[in-house]
N, C-alpha and C positions, 0 to 999 in steps of 0.2 A: 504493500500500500504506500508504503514513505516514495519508493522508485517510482510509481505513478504520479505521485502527488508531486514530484521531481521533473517530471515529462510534464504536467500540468503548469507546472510554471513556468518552462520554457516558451509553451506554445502561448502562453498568453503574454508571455514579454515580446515574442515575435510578432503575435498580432496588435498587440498596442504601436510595436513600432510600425506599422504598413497601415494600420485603416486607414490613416490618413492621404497616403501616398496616392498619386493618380499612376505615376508612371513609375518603372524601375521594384517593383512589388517583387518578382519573382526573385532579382539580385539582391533587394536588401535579405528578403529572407535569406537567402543560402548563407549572404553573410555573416547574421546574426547567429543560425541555426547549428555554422560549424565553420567558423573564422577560419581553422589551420588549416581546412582545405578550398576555401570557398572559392580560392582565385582558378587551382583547375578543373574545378565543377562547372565555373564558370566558364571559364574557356574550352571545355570539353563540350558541353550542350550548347555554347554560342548566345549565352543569356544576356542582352541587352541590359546595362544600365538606365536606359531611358524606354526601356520598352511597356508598351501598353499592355492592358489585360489582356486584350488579343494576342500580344505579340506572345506574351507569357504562354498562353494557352495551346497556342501554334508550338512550341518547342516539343512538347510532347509529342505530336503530330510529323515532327523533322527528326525525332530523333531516332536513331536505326533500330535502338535497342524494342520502339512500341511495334514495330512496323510486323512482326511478325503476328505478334496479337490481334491487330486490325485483320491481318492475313484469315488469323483461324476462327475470330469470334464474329468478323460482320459476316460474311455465307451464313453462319448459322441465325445471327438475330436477322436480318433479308427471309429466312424459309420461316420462321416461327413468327412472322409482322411485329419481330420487335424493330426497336428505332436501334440500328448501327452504332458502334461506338465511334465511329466518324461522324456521322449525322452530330450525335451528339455533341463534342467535342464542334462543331460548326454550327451548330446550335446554341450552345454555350457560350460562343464568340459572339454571333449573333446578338445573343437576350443581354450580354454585357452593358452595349451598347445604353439599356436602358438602367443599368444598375450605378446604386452610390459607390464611392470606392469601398466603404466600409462593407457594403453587404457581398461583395467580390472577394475580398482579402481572405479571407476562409478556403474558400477555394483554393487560392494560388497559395497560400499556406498547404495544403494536402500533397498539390503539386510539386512544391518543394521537397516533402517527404519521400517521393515518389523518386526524385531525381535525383536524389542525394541516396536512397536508397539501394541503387541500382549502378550507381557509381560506384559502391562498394561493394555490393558482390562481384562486380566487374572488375575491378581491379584491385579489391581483397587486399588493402593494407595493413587493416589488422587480423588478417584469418592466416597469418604464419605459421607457419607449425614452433615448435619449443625449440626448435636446434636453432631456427631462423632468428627467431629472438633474441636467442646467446648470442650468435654472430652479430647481430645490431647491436645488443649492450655492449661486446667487446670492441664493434667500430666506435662506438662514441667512447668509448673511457680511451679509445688509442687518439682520438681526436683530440681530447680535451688533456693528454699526458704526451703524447708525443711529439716534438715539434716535427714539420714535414720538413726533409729535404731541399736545398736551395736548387734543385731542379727542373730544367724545363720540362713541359708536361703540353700535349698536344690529346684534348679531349673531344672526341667526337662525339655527334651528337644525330640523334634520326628523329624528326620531330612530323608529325602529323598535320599537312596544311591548313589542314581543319581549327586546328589548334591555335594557331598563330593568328590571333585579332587583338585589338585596343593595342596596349603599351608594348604587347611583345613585337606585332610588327615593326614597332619602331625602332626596338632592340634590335632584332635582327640585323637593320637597315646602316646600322652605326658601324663602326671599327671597333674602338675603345670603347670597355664597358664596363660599366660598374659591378661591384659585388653583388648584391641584389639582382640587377638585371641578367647577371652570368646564370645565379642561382634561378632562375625566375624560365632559363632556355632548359636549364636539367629538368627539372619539374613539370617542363610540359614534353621530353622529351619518352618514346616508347623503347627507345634501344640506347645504350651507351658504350663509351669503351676509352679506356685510358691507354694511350700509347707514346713513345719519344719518336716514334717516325711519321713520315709526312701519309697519312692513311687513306688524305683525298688520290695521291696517284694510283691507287689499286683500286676506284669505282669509278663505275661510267657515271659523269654528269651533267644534267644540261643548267646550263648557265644561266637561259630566262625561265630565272625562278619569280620575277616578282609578281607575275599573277597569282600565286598560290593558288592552283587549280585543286579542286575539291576532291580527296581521293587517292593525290600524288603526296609525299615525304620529301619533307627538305633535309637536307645534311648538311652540317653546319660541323665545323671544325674550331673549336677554339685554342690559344695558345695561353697558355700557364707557365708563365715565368720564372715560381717557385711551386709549381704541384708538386713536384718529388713523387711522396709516396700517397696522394690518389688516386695514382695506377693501381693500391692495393684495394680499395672500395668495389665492393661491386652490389652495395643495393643503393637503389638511389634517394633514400630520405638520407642518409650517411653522406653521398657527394653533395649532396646540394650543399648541407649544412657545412661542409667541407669548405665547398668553394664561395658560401658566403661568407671565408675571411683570408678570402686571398685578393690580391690587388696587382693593377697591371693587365689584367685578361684583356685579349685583344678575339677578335675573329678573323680569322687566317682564313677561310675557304668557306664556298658556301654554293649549293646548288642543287637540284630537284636530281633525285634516284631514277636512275633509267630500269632497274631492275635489282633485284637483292642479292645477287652476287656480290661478294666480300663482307659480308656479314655475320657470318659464321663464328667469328669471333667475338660476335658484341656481346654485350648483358643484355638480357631483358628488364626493361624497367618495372 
């Protein structure tokens, strides 16, 4: 009862903070609901800061992960005269139109739950097994006791162009980059891999990457002036936190994967 009544006070601090909001509903919640991940929730489902209740409601509807569901439940609610759960969902956008923000926020409150829920069985950051956890407790005690190596370090990176909107774009777009921002290209990256040799001459790439076409991975190459021993990291909440306290990171290489050839050696994120 205490754990519920714990859930019960979150969702009511979430919704006092959004009834008011017209636009940007779905991002504050994610915000509020789980800060330490909220920025690649965000940038994974493509949630709009400024986005309308529509716009909110539409992510559901774009996101890959529903598409199979619409697949196997509207055949069936079409043969039985129920209403579709697209219908719905477009319906729902529809009747918006006539609603306060307050009598909406509940909704896109549940939705959040939904997105936020599914980003985690999907990418399972805390469903580790016991060994996986030792390894993380002993990369962070070697982090915060070891100092690294004054070593260059060439960190590759495969990042999903899907991924890359708002501030990352413009990361990307720079040379010289800040800790944070370095930390910020790991974090949304799906594959990694620490190396002292130049890794962009062993993949095919094509160079007009700035469309980020929908579907295609960029590879991004950064240089690390003293990484040393982040070649020894290989989960990536350990590199990130790694590399937001290194300085000097530059982007050496950069361009869209013609095929996954030379990968073989990366980490999975």
């Amino acid at each position: 009862m205490e754990r519920e009544n714990d859930y019960s006070h979150i969702l009511e601090k979430v919704l006092n903070d959004v009834e008011d909001l017209e636009k940007g509903v779905l991002f504050t919640c994610i915000k509020t609901m789980i800060p330490t991940n909220a920025d690649e929730i965000i940038q994974h489902f493509l949630i709009s800061p400024s986005g309308s209740y529509s716009d909110d409601l539409q992510v559901l509807t774009q996101a890959s992960f529903f598409q199979p569901i619409l697949k196997r439940i509207d055949p069936i609610a079409n043969v039985r005269n129920i209403f579709p759960i697209s219908g719905m969902i477009e319906a729902s956008i529809n009747f918006s139109r006539s609603l306060t923000p307050k009598s909406s926020a509940g909704v896109i409150v549940i939705v959040a739950l939904l997105l936020i829920g599914t980003y985690f069985v999907r990418f399972n950051p805390f469903g580790k097994s016991l060994s996986e956890e030792k390894i993380d407790r002993a990369s962070k005690a070697s982090e915060s006791t070891a100092p690294y190596t004054k070593e260059p370090l060439n960190l590759c990176l495969i990042i999903p162009c899907n991924r890359i909107i708002g501030s990352l774009r413009g990361t990307i777009s720079e040379i010289n980059l800040l800790p944070e921002e370095a930390a910020g290209l790991v974090n949304s990256s799906i594959y990694f891999l620490g190396t002292t040799d130049d890794y962009s001459s062993r993949i095919e790439l094509n160079n007009n990457w700035e469309e980020l076409p929908e579907g295609d991975d960029l590879f991004v190459q950064l240089h690390v002036p003293n990484g040393g021993d982040l070649i020894k990291l290989d989960l990536k909440r350990s590199l990130s936190r790694a590399v937001s306290n290194q300085e000097g990171i530059t982007i050496q290489k950069k361009g869209l994967l013609k095929d996954l050839n030379g990968l073989q050696n990366f980490n999975r994120a």
